[in-house]
C-alpha angles and dihedrals in degrees: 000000000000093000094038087053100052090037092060092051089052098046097053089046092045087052086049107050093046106046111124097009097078118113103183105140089108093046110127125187099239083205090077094062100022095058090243105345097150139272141277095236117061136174114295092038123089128181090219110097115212137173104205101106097041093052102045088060095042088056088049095057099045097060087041090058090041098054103076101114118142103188120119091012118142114251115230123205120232108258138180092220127075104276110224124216114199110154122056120245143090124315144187119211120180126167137005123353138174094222129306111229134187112247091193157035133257092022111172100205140191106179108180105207114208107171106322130174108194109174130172130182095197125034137006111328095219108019123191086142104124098048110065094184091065121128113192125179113188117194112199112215105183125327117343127172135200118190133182128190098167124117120252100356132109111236099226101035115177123163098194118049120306125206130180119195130162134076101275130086140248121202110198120199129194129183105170100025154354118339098219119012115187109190088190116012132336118210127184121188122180104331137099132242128183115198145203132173143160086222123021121347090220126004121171138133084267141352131209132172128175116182086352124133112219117184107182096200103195129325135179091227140010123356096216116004117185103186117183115231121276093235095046104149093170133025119242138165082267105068137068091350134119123199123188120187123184088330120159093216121183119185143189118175155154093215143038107319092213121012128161126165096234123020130351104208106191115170116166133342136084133283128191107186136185128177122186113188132190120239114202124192117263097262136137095246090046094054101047084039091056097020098244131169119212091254075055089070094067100134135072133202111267105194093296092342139077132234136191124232137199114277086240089055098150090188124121089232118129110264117234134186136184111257090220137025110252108178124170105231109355136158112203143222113253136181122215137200107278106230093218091053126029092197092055136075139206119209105195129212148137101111090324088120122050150190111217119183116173108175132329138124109254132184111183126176104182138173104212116022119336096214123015136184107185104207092337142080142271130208122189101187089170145318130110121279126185100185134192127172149137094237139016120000101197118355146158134180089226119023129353101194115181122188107153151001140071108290121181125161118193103190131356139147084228121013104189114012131166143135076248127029117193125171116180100154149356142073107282126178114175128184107189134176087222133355122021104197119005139173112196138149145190086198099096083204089061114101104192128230140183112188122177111190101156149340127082111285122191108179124195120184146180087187125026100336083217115023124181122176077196132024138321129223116192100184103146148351133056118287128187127190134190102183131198124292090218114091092217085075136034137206089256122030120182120166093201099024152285119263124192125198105160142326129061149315140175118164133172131188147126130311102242113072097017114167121213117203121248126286094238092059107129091210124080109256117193112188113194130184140173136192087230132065137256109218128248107268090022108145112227115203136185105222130186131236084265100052090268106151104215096178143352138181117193100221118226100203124035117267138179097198127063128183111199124180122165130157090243096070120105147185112257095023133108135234149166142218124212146189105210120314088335121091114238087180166352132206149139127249106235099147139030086259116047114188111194131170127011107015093200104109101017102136133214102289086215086070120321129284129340088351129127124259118266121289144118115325118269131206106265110109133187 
């Protein structure tokens, strides 16, 4: 019932927020030409559009921005001393206090904040940790401050559920702990907070946020952390979920920016994220310290920088790891009670958690992945997104499904990753150290797929530009790919094969390990090759039997291979290639696969060298 349950949730989040964003005319089951090489629509996507989630929080929100009124609140002196609230009711609090505290349970609170200064050396600042019933709605009028020195202890510390609503601001300052900690729900309307913590930033069972500015200052941990309860028997909106709508959110951090346990909604807004890990030296005291495992130690020291390597790096360089995860926006994998057998757990997984961006402007320099869905699924269905990272860009371990936005990544080890990769839409531009796009599994019942059926892809990579352990579906779109110069890799890499139906594609890359398309492709392919090299910046054009270009990519990197597919070409008809103003070649379309030029490296069309012909997906894995 557990996984019904949060499947359900996704599902319904995952129709929402992509409602009116799909492209999906040119989507093609690659099934029906790779003899069983998976399907479009994968757990965590549904084709039904609702509205229920959306507009259970939108309703939320409204009353929650509505409710700042001052009048008939009881006005509170400033005091040294802690100030107890034991009777629920409305209260004004202006100037310097030595905490405020909560003296029972089931308070039903308005403070009205008016700047306030509440500082305590010892103990939680502002302390409603012993009643979780409590329901406490704070409204900042001008500039308010909470700080905490004290070891070991949050700040703003509520057991029962915590909103902040009003025009003013409110800084939070922990030194010992965590600067705002939410036992139930956690809401934030209008106004602006600016956060620093020596632990997380925000933790609470869910956050949401609608018009709100949110400036994580520094934390030792996470930004924003959203945690289920330990005792969750049954998965709802309320727990583990954060939901940011129309937030300005700035983060530094040592952990993850933004982590919850089920779904991450973002939809508008701006983030400006940052993420600084800590690398530590590949020793026994370090691994059992930071509980690492050995595939933990993947980079190695670059001069003053770090850079991660391949699982199978055969140097003699130091390992190194990061000694916490520090993502920039992740939703992680989690285990529950099982209700048949307390001493058990059941970590669920398979698409039952989910990354949902609508629409935003983010800038994210990470040091470990920039968006991560842990055995779940992401969906970009728009906004604008400038990347860096060492190492993923966007990754999930079940589908990535892109169909709209702005997407550039300026340096990543791996720049699209899923289980699953669909692009159906968007302007994407990746730089990666290895591979550009790439569908992989550990899941042995997962069959990869890449599938591109729309959107502009421009693809730049130091591995297999497009790298799929499955199958590959090129419908729609324009896709460019700068492969790799080394011959142990090539600009498009399929295990079971490379079908194309229709787009574009243009892909350059070495001689050595050069991949043609499959042979029941329905769109003309022509693979070309040469012994000698096409220069760096070289523009290669298609032209037509009468000097048309049809379409042309100007290589960064010098290559001796190109993969052209266009919907203009035709049987019977005759075209060239050519490297700037010289012609590299001249030939007639008589198949659906024209070789021309250098045959060394051209590859089996039925999947690449030394691989098998195309049919159902076996067990084998990289």
């Amino acid at each position: 019932m557990k996984k019904f349950l949060i499947l359900m949730l996704t599902l319904a989040l995952s129709a929402c927020a992509c409602a009116g964003c799909k492209n999906e005319e040119n989507f093609v089951n690659p099934g029906d030409f790779l003899g069983g090489g998976g399907t479009g629509e994968v757990a965590g996507f549904a084709d039904d559009v609702t509205d229920k989630v959306k507009g259970e929080f939108s309703d939320g929100f409204s009353a929650l921005s509505a409710n700042t009124s001052i009048e008939g609140a009881t006005a509170v002196s400033p005091t040294e001393d802690v100030y107890t609230i034991s009777e629920s009711g409305s209260y004004l609090f202006k100037g310097s206090y030595g905490g405020i505290a909560l003296g029972a349970d089931g308070l039903k609170l308005h403070l009205i904040f008016d700047g306030v200064k509440i500082e305590k050396a010892s103990g939680i600042a502002f302390n409603g940790a012993d009643h979780k019933k409590a329901e406490v709605v704070v409204t900042l009028v001008g500039e308010s401050s909470v700080v905490s020195t004290a070891e070991g202890e949050n700040a703003v510390h509520v057991k029962g559920s915590l909103s902040f609503n009003g025009k003013g601001s409110l800084s939070v300052t922990s030194g010992g702990k965590n600067a705002i900690k939410v036992s139930k729900e956690l809401t934030v309307v209008d106004c602006s907070l600016a956060l620093s913590a020596s632990n997380h930033a925000v933790s609470a069972l869910s956050v949401s946020a609608k018009d709100a500015k949110i400036n994580v200052l520094s934390a030792g941990k996470d930004g924003v952390n959203a945690e289920c309860d330990d005792e969750t028997a049954a998965f709802t909106t309320k727990e583990g979920f954060v939901y940011l709508k129309d937030v300005d959110y700035s983060c530094q951090t040592a952990g993850d920016s933004i982590q919850a346990d089920t779904v991450v909604y973002l939809d508008g807004g701006n983030y400006d994220i940052k993420t600084v890990g800590v690398f530590v030296a590949d020793s026994a005291e370090n691994r059992e310290k930071y509980e690492l495992a050995a595939d933990d130690f993947r980079y190695i020291k670059s001069g003053n920088d770090y850079r991660k390597v391949a699982s199978d790096y055969m140097g003699r360089d130091a390992m190194y790891a990061l000694a916490q995860g520090c993502k920039g926006i992740k939703v992680g994998e989690i285990e529950y009670p099982d209700p048949t057998d307390p001493d058990k757990e059941i970590a669920v997984t398979e698409g039952d958690y989910s990354i949902i961006i609508e629409s935003g402007t983010f800038t994210i320099d990470s040091t470990d992945d920039a968006i991560h869905a842990n055995s779940g699924t992401l969906s970009v269905c728009g906004g604008s997104f400038t990347i860096s990272t060492y190492d993923d860009a966007l990754t999930s371990d079940v589908l990535t499904k892109i169909t709209g936005g702005e997407v550039t990544v300026t340096k990543s080890y791996e720049g699209i990753e899923g289980g699953y990769v669909e692009i159906m839409g968007g302007v994407i531009d990746v730089t990666a150290q290895d591979d550009g796009i790439n569908a992989a599994s550990d899941d042995l019942s997962v069959s990869e797929h890449i599938i591109i059926g729309g959107g502009k892809v421009n693809v730049n990579a130091g591995g297999d530009g497009i790298d799929s352990n499955g199958t590959i579906l090129i419908a729609g779109g324009e896709t460019y790919v700068a492969g790799p110069t080394s011959n142990m890799d090539c600009s498009v890499d399929s295990e079971y094969g490379t079908v194309i139906t229709g787009g574009y594609l243009f892909a350059v890359g070495p001689l050595g390990m050069v991949e043609t398309p499959a042979q029941n492709s329905t769109q003309c392919v022509v693979s070309f090759a040469r012994s000698a090299q096409i220069a760096a910046g070289t523009t290669i054009s298609l032209t037509d039997e009468k000097g048309n270009t049809l379409f042309s990519f100007q290589s960064p990197k010098v290559c001796q291979s190109v993969i052209l597919s266009c919907p203009e070409l035709e049987k019977g008809k005759t075209y060239q290639i050519f490297g700037g103003d010289s012609n590299l070649c001249e030939f007639t379309i008589s198949e659906i696969i024209t070789t021309v030029g250098s045959s060394g490296g051209i590859g089996n069309p039925n999947g690449g060298p030394n691989r098998p012909p195309v049919g159902p997906v076996g067990p084998e894995r990289r």
